[in-house]
N, C-alpha and C positions, 0 to 999 in steps of 0.2 A: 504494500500500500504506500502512496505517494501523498501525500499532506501537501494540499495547496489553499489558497486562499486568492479571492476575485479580488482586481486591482483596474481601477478605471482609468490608466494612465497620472501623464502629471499634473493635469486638473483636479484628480482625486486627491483630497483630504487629509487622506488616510497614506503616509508616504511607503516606500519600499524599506527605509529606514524604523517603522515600525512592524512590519508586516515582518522581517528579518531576525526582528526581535522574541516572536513568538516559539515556543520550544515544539520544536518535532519538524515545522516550516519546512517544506522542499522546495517549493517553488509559487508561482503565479498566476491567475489565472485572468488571461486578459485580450482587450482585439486593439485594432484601429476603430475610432470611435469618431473621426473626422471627415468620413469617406458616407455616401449616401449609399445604399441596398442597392445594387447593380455595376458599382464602378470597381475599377481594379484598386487595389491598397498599395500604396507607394512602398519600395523594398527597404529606402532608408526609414520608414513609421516601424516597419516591422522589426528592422534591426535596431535602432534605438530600445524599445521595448525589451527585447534579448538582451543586449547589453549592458541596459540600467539596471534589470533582474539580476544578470550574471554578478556584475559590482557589490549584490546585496548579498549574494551566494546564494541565490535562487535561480532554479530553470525559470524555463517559457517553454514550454513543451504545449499547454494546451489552450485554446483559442475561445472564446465565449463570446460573442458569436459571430461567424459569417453570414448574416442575414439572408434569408432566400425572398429574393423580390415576390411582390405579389402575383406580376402576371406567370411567375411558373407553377406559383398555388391554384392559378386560375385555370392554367394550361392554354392561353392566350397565345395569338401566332409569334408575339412576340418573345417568347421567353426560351427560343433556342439561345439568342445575343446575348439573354443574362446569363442562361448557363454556360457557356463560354467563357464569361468574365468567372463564373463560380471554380470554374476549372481552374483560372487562370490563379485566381486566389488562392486555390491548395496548392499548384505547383509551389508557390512563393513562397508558403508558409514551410513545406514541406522541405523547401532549401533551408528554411532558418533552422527547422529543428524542432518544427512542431508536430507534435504526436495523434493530438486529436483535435480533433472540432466538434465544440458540441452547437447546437444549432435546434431551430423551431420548424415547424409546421401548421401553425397555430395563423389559421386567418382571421389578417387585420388586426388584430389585440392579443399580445403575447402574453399577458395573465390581467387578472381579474381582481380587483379588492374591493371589500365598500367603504375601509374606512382603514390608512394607514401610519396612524398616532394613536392608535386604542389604546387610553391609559391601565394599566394592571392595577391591580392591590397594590399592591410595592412598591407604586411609584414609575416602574418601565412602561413604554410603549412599544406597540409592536404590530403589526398587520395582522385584520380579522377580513374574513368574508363574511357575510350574513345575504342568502339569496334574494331573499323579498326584496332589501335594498337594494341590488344592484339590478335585479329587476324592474322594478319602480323609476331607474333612469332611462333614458329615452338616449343613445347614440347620434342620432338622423341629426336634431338640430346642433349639432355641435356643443352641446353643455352639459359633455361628460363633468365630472367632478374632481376628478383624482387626475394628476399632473401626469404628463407622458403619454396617456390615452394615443390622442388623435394628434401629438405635437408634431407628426411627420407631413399631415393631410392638411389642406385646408378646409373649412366646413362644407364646402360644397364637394371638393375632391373624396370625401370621408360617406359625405353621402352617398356618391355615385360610387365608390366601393362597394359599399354594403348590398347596391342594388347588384353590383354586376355578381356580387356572392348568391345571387336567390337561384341563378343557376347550376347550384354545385354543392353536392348533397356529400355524405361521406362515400359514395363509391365513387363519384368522380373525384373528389380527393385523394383518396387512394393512388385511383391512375394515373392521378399529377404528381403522385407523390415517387411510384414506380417510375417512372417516366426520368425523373429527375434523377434518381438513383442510379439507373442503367449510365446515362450520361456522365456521371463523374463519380462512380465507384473504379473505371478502371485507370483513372487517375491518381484515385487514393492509390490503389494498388502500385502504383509504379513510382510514387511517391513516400509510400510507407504512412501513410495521413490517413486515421480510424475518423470515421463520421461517426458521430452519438446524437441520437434526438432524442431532444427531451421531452416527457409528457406534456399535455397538455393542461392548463394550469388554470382556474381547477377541471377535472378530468369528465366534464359533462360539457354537451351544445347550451352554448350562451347567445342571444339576441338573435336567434335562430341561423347562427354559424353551426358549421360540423365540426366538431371534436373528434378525432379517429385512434390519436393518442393514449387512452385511456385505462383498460381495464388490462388483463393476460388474457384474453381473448384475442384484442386488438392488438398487442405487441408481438402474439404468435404471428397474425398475419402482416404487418410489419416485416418481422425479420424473414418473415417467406416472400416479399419482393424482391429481394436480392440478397443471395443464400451464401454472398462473399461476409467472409470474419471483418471484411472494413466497415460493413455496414453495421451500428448497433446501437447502444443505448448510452444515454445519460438517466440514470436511472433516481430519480430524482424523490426523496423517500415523502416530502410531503406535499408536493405536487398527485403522484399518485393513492397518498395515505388521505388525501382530504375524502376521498371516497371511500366507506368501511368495508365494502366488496371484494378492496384489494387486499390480499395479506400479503404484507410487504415482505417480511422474512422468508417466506417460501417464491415471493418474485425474485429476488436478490439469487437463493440456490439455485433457481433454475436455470435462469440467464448468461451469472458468475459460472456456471458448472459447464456453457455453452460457450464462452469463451466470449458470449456479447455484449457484456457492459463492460463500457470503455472510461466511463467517467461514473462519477455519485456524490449528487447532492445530497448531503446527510442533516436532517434536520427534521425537529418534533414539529407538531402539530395540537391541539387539544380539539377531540370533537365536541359541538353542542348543538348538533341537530345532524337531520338528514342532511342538508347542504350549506350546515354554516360551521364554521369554525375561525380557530385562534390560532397565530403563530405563537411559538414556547420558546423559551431555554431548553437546550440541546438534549440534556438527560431526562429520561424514559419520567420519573416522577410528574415532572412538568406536562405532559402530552398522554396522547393514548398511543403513541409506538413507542416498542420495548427498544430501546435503539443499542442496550448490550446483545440482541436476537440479530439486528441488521449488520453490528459487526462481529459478531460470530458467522451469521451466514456467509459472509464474503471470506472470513480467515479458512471459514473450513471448504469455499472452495477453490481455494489457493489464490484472491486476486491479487491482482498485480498492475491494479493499473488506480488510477487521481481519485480521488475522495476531497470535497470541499466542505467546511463546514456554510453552510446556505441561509438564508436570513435568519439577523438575529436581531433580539429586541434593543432598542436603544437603553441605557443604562448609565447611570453616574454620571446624569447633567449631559449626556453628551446628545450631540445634534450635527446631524447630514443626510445624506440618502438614504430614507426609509428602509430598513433590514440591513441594512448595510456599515452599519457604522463598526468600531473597530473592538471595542472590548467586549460583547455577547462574542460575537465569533472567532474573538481569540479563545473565550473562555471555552468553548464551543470545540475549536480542534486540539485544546489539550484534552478535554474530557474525551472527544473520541479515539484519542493516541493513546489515550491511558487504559480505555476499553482493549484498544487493541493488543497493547503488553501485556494486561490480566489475562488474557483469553490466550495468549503465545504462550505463556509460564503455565499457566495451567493445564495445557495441553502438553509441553515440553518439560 
């Protein structure tokens, strides 16, 4: 297991000079964040990146995310040109040294919350979903709530999305999704560059988009559109854990045991309804996943590949990007590294 943690560049906060600082730390997890969904990433963005990690004594091995333009989600005539550029993207990375990509599927809205300062008991905030709320908002006129939504579209382009999505259910998804895979799987190949997607977040159809993401139903057929080991998961514990249908521990053996989770976001959850819950502090007390069960499932089926610890509550007066901030998810990958040495000694 590889211990990394998400780093937004040198705009981010949160410097390499702390992130360096955390005990177990391998390395980084990070993209070009200056480039729009279709355009190639410039080789010096990528090396700078590599470089500035290296100086911390951290890799850059894996990439979060190379965005997949819409029109290949759509399967539009236009979306041979972006996968091209997509290719063209893994060549690059794949020269820097990068190992995975993890990456979405997830039309027009890459995750969903209703409300992302929910104060705790304790004083922490942290991301809840609650359905009815986020139902209750309306997309179309442009007056999402929550920041990043729609910041790519303008109101009227955000519209005419949504409309162009009424064509395309989860089997055409799918087809767009295989479609896409075929195209730049044998790139990864020849590049040595794992694709990971990650669920869909949270793992049901939202504003009547297709979620395909979602359950081990859907991720059997998934890894049956392209039956190459490049093609595979980001296996994301409380993206998939916000639905109670999934048991996560026995997703992790099954996948880890295939040799197709390439990345894992490790993070609790607490449920309190059919489709509402809370983001937690890391350990199993805090949430309804046993998260000493998720990393036992992975030690016992040998992996060997990135574990990140994934949103965490803000904590001790601190303030930045929602889940994101730096002391829950430092706290966050020593609890999980510690898990993982109890579970090593015990076994050895």
């Amino acid at each position: 297991m590889k211990m990394t943690f998400r780093w937004y560049g040198e705009n981010d906060p949160i410097s390499l000079k702390y992130i360096s600082q955390i005990p177990t730390m391998d390395g980084i997890v990070s993209a070009v964040y200056d480039v729009a969904p279709g355009k190639v990433w410039n080789n010096g963005s990528i090396g700078k990146i590599k470089e500035d990690a290296n100086k911390h004594s951290l890799t850059f091995e894996v990439v979060e995310s190379v965005p997949v333009h819409e029109d290949i989600k759509l399967g539009k005539s236009t979306r041979d040109g972006y996968i091209e550029v997509y290719k063209e993207n893994i060549r690059r990375l794949g020269k820097a040294g990068v190992k995975v990509i993890c990456y979405n599927f997830m039309p027009v809205f890459d995750w969903l919350r209703s409300e992302l300062a929910y104060e705790n008991k304790d004083g922490s905030t942290s991301l809840i979903y609650r359905q009815e709320q986020v139902l209750n908002m309306n997309p179309k006129p442009g007056n999402l709530s929550l920041p990043g939504w729609d910041a790519s579209y303008t109101k009227e382009g955000l519209v005419a999305l949504l409309d162009e999505y009424k064509a395309v259910d989860s089997e055409v998804l799918f087809a767009n999704l295989k479609y896409f895979l075929d195209k730049i799987i044998p790139v990864c190949i020849e590049y040595d560059v794992k694709m990971a997607i990650h669920p869909d977040d949270p793992p049901w159809d939202i504003f009547g988009l297709p979620r395909i993401i979602t359950n081990e139903k859907n991720l059997d057929r998934f890894l049956s559109l392209n039956d190459s080991p490049y093609n595979g998961l980001t296996l994301c514990t409380g993206s998939l854990g916000a639905s109670n249908m999934n048991d996560i521990p026995k997703l992790l053996r099954k996948y880890s045991s295939m040799g197709r989770i390439h990345f894992v976001h490790a993070r609790n959850i607490k449920l309190v309804g059919e489709h509402d819950f809370n983001e937690t502090a890391h350990p199993s007390k805090y949430g309804s996943l046993d998260m000493y069960e998720v990393m036992k499932a992975l030690y016992d089926t040998d992996f060997d590949g990135y574990v990140r610890p994934d949103h965490g509550r803000m904590i001790w007066g601190e303030t930045g990007k929602p889940g994101y901030g730096l002391y829950d998810r430092a706290l966050g990958a020593v609890y999980l590294s510690g898990l993982w040495e109890a579970i090593q000694k015990s076994i050895n």
